[in-house]
ZAMI-279543 format. One record per residue (C-alpha): residue number from 1; y, z, x. Coordinates in steps of 0.001 Angstrom, whole numbers. Layout:
+-----+---------+---------+---------+
| num |      yy |      zz |      xx |
+-----+---------+---------+---------+
| NUM |       Y |       Z |       X |
...
+-----+---------+---------+---------+
END
This chain:
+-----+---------+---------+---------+
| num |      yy |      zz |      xx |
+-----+---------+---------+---------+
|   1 |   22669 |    1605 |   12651 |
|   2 |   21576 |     699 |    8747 |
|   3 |   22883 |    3385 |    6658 |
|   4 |   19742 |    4706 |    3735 |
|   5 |   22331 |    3037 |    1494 |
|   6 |   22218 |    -293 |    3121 |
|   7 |   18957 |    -164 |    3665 |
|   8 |   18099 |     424 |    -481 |
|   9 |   20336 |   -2277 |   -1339 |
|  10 |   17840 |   -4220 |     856 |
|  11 |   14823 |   -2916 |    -839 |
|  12 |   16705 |   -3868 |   -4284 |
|  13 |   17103 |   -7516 |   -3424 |
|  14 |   13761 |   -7673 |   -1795 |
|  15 |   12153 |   -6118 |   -5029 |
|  16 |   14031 |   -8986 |   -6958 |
|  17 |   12734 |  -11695 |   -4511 |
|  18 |    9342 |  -10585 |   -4881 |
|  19 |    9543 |  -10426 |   -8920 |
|  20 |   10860 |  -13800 |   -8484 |
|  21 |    7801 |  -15372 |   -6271 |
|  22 |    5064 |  -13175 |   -8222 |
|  23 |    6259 |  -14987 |  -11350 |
|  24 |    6814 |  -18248 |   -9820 |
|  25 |    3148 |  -18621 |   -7914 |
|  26 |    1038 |  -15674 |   -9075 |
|  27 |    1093 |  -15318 |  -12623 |
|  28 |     805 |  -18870 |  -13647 |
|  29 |   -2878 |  -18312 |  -11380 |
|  30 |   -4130 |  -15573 |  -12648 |
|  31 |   -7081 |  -15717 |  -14930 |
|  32 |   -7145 |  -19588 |  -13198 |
|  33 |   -7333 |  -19936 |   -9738 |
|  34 |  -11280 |  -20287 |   -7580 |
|  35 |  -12150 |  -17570 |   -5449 |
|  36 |  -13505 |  -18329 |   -1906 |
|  37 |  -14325 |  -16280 |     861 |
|  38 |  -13190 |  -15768 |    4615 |
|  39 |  -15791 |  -15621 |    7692 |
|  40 |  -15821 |  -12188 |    7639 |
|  41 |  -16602 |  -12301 |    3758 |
|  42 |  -13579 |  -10815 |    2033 |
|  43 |  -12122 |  -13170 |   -1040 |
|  44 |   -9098 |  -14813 |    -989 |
|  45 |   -7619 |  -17468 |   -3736 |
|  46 |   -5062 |  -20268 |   -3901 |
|  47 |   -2428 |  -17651 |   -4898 |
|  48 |   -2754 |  -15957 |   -1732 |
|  49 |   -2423 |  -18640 |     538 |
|  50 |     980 |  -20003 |   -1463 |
|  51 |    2044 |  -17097 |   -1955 |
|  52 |    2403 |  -15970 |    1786 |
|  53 |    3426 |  -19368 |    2809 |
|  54 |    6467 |  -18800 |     -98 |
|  55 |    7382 |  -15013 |    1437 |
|  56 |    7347 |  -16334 |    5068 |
|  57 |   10040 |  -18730 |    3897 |
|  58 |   11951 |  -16374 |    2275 |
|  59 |   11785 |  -13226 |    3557 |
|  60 |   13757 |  -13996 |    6880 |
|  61 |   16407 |  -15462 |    4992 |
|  62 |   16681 |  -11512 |    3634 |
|  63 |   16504 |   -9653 |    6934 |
|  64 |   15664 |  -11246 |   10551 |
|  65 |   12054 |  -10913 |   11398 |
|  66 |    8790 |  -12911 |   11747 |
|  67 |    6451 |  -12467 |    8725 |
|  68 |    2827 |  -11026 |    9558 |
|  69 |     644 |  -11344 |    6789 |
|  70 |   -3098 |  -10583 |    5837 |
|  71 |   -3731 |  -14546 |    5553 |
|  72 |   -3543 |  -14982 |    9494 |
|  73 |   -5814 |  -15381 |   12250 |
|  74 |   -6181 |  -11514 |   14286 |
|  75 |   -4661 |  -13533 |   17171 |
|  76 |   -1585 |  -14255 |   15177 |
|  77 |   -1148 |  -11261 |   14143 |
|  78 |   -1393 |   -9188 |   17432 |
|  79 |    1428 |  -11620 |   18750 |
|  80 |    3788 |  -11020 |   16053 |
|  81 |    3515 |   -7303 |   16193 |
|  82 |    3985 |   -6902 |   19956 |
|  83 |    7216 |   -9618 |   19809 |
|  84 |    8695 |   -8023 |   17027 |
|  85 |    9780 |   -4759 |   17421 |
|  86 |   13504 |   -5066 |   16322 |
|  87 |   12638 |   -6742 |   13072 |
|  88 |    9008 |   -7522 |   11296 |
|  89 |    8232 |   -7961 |    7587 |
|  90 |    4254 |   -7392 |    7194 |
|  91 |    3477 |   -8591 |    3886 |
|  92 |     109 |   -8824 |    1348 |
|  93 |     340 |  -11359 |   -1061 |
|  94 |   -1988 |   -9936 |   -3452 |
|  95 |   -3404 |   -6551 |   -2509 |
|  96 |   -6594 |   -6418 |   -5129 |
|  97 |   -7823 |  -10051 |   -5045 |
|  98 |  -11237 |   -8857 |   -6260 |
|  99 |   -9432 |   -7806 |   -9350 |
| 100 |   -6797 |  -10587 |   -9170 |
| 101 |   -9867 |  -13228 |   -9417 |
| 102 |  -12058 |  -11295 |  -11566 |
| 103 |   -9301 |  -11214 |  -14206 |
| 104 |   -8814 |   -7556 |  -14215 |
| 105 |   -4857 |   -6613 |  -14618 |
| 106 |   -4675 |   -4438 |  -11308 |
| 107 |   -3136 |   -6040 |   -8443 |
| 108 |     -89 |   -5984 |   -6480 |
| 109 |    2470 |   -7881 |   -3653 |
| 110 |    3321 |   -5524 |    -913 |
| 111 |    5756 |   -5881 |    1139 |
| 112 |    7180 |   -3951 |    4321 |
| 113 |   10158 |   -4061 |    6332 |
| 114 |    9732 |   -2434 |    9606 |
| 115 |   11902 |   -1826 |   12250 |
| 116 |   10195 |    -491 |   15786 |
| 117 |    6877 |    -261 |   14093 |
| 118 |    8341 |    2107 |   11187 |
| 119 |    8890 |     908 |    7945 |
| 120 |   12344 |    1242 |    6919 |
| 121 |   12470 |    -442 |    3178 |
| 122 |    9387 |   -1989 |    1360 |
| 123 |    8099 |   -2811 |   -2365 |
| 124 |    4529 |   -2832 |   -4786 |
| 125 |    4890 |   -4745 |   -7407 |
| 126 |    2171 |   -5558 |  -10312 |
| 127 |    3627 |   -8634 |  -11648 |
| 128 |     821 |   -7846 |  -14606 |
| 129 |    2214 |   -4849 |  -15446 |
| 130 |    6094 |   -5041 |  -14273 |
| 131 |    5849 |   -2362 |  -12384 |
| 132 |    7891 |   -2210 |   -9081 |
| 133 |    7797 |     599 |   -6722 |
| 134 |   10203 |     469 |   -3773 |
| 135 |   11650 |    2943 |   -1219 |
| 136 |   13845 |    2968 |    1594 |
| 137 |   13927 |    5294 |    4593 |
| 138 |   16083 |    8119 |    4195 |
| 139 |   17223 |    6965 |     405 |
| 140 |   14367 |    7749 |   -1847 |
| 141 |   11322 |    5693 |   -3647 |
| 142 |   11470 |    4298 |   -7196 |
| 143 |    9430 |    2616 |  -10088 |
| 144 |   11789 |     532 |  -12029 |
| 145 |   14665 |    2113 |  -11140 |
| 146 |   13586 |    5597 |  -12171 |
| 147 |   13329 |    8326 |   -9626 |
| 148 |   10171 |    9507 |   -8099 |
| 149 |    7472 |   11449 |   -8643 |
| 150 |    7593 |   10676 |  -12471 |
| 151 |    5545 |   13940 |  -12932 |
| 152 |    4794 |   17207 |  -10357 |
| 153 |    1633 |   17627 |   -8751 |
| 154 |    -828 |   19112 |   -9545 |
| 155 |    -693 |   23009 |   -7980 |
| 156 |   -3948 |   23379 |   -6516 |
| 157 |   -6859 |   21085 |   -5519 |
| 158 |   -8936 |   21935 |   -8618 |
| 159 |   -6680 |   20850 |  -11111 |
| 160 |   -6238 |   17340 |   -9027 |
| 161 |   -6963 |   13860 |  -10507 |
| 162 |   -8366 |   12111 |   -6746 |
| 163 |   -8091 |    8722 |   -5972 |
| 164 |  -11663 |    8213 |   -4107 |
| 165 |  -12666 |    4845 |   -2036 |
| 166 |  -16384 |    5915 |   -1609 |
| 167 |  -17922 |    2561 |    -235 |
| 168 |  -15862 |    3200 |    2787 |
| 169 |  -16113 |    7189 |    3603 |
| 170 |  -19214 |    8743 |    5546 |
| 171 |  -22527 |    9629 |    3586 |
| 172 |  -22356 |   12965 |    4109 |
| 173 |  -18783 |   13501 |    2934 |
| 174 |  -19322 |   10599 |    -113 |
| 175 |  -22563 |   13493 |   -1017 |
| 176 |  -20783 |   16153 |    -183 |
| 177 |  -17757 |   14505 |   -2961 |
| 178 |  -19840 |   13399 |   -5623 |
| 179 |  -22333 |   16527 |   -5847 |
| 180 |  -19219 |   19463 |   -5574 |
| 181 |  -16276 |   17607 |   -6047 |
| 182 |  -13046 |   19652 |   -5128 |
| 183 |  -10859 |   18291 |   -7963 |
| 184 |  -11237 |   17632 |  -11418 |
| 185 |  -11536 |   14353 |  -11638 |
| 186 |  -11775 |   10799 |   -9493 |
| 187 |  -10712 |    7191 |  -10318 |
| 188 |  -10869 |    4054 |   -7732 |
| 189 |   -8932 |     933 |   -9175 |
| 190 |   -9342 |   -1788 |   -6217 |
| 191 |   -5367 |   -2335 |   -5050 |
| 192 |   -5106 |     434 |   -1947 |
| 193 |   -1300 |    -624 |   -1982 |
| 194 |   -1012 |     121 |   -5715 |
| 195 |   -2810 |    3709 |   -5196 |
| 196 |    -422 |    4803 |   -3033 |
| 197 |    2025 |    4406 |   -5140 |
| 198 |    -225 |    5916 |   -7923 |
| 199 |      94 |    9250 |   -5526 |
| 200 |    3733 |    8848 |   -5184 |
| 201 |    4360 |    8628 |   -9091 |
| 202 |    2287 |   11854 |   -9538 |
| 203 |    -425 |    9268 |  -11397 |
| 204 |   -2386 |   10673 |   -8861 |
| 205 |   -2399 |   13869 |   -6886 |
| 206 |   -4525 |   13318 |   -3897 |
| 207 |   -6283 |   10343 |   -2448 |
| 208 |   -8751 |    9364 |     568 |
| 209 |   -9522 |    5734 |    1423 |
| 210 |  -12608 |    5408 |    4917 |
| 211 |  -10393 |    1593 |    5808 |
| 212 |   -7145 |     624 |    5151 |
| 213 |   -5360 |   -2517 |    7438 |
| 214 |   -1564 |   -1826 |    7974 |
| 215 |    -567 |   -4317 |    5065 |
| 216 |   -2502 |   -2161 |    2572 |
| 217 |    -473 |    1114 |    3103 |
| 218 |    3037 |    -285 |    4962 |
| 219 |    5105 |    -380 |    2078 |
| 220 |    2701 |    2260 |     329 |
| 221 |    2779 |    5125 |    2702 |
| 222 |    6722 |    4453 |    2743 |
| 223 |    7286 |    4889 |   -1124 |
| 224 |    4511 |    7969 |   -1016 |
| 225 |    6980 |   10067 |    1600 |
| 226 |    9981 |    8911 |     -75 |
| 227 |    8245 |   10604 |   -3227 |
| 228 |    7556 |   13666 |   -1355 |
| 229 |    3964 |   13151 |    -614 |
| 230 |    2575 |   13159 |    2805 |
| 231 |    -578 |   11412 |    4846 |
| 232 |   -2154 |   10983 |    8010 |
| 233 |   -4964 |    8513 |    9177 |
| 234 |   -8201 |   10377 |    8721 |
| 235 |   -8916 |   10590 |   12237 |
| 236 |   -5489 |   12239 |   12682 |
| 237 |   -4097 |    9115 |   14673 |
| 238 |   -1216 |    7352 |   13823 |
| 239 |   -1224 |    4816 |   10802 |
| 240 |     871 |    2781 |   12501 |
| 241 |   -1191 |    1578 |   15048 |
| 242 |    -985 |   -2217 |   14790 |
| 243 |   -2494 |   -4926 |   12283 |
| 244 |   -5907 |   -4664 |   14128 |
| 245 |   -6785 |   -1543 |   13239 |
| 246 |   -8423 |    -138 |   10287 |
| 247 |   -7672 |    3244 |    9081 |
| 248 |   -9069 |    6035 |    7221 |
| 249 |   -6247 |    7626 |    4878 |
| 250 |   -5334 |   10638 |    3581 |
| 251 |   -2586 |   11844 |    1488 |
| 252 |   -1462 |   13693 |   -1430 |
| 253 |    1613 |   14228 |   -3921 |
| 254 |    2999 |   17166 |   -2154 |
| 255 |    2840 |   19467 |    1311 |
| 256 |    1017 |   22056 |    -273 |
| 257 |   -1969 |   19948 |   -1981 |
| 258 |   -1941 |   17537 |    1300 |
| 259 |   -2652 |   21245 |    3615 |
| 260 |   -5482 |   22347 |     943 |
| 261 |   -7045 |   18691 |     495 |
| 262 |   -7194 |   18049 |    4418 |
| 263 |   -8469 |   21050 |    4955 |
| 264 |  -11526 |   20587 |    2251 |
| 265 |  -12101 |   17188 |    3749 |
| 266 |  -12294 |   18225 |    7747 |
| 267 |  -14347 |   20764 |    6330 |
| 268 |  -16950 |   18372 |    4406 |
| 269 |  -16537 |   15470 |    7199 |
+-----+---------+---------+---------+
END
């Protein structure tokens, strides 16, 4: 059995893989690559296609596994989670393509190792930015080395900044947010993987997203429990219920704020 030592020396040299690639077939992109659009009209870009086909070389060349990524067919991906139980990276190449192709600086590579459907070391990076998050079970979750949470959360609800998805959330709990908002304030940046690790810095103190697929929050919900934080799917199911289906999240930067921010939202719903 992986020791949390051996398994953060994993998440290390992943992180440094996935500066590597970002560098190597994002960056020189950005600001320069076409958008186009998938049949069920969500954008991708050149850099997400190379991208994945660079990690699915790599990555099993790091730890054994078969690499299921967001640029697959659902038939694909269904196969490689039930056949892959002892070893599976599940990977997004650029979590935020909207932003990625619209030129706007907030987008990440995610990346999850997972190990009988748990994830058990992953990494965000914003090759933009330089900022890497990673984690690994049992051994803690980092942005560039430093410790997490950067900062504590906020105490109570009120005092909460709120990372908010509202195109994706009910009408009558998007009303009930935007006319008596619990918290003080909201912000929505466009990179669900990045936001979760917005939470786990203490960037954020609570968040709630109406449909997340398992490569947005993988290596996210990983480096937010790490941190301390803790989250649930919406509905109260598991989050890690396979790459077919979509979740509604909720977490926050600490036990206390998650009981007092899931109770104002099953309250609202």
């Amino acid at each position: 059995m992986p020791t949390a030592a051996h398994r953060l020396s994993r998440a290390r040299a992943l992180e440094s893989l996935v500066r590597d690639i970002a560098r190597e077939v994002i960056l020189p992109r950005y600001l320069k690559t076409a958008r186009n659009r998938k049949p069920d009209g969500s954008l991708f870009t050149e850099a997400d296609l190379e991208s994945q086909r660079r990690f699915s070389e790599e990555l099993p060349k790091l730890m054994p596994g078969d690499v299921l990524g967001e640029e697959m067919s659902r038939e694909e991906q269904a196969r490689l989670w039930s056949e892959n139980r002892k070893g599976l990276w599940c990977i997004d190449p650029i979590d935020g393509t909207t932003n990625f192709a619209n030129g706007i600086p907030f987008f990440a590579v995610s990346i999850a190792y997972l190990v009988d459907h748990e994830p058990r070391f992953g990494v965000v990076y914003n090759p933009v930015t330089d900022e890497s998050f990673y984690a690994a079970k049992g051994a803690g979750a980092f942005l560039n080395g430093a410790e997490l949470p950067l900062r504590s959360a906020a105490e109570r609800i009120g005092d909460a900044v709120a990372g908010i998805d509202f195109k994706r959330i009910s009408h009558h709990l998007g009303d009930e947010l935007a006319v008596r908002p619990p918290y003080y304030s909201q912000r929505n940046f466009g990179s669900s993987a990045l936001e979760w690790c917005f939470v786990a810095a203490g960037r954020l103190d609570i968040y709630l997203h109406g449909g997340q697929m398992l490569w947005d929050y993988a290596a996210g919900h990983l480096i937010l429990t790490e941190a301390g934080g803790e989250a649930v799917a919406l509905d109260g199911g598991s989050l890690m219920a396979g790459p077919a289906v979509k979740r509604g999240v909720i977490a926050a930067a600490s036990p206390s704020l998650f009981a007092e921010w899931r109770n104002w939202v099953s309250g609202h719903s």
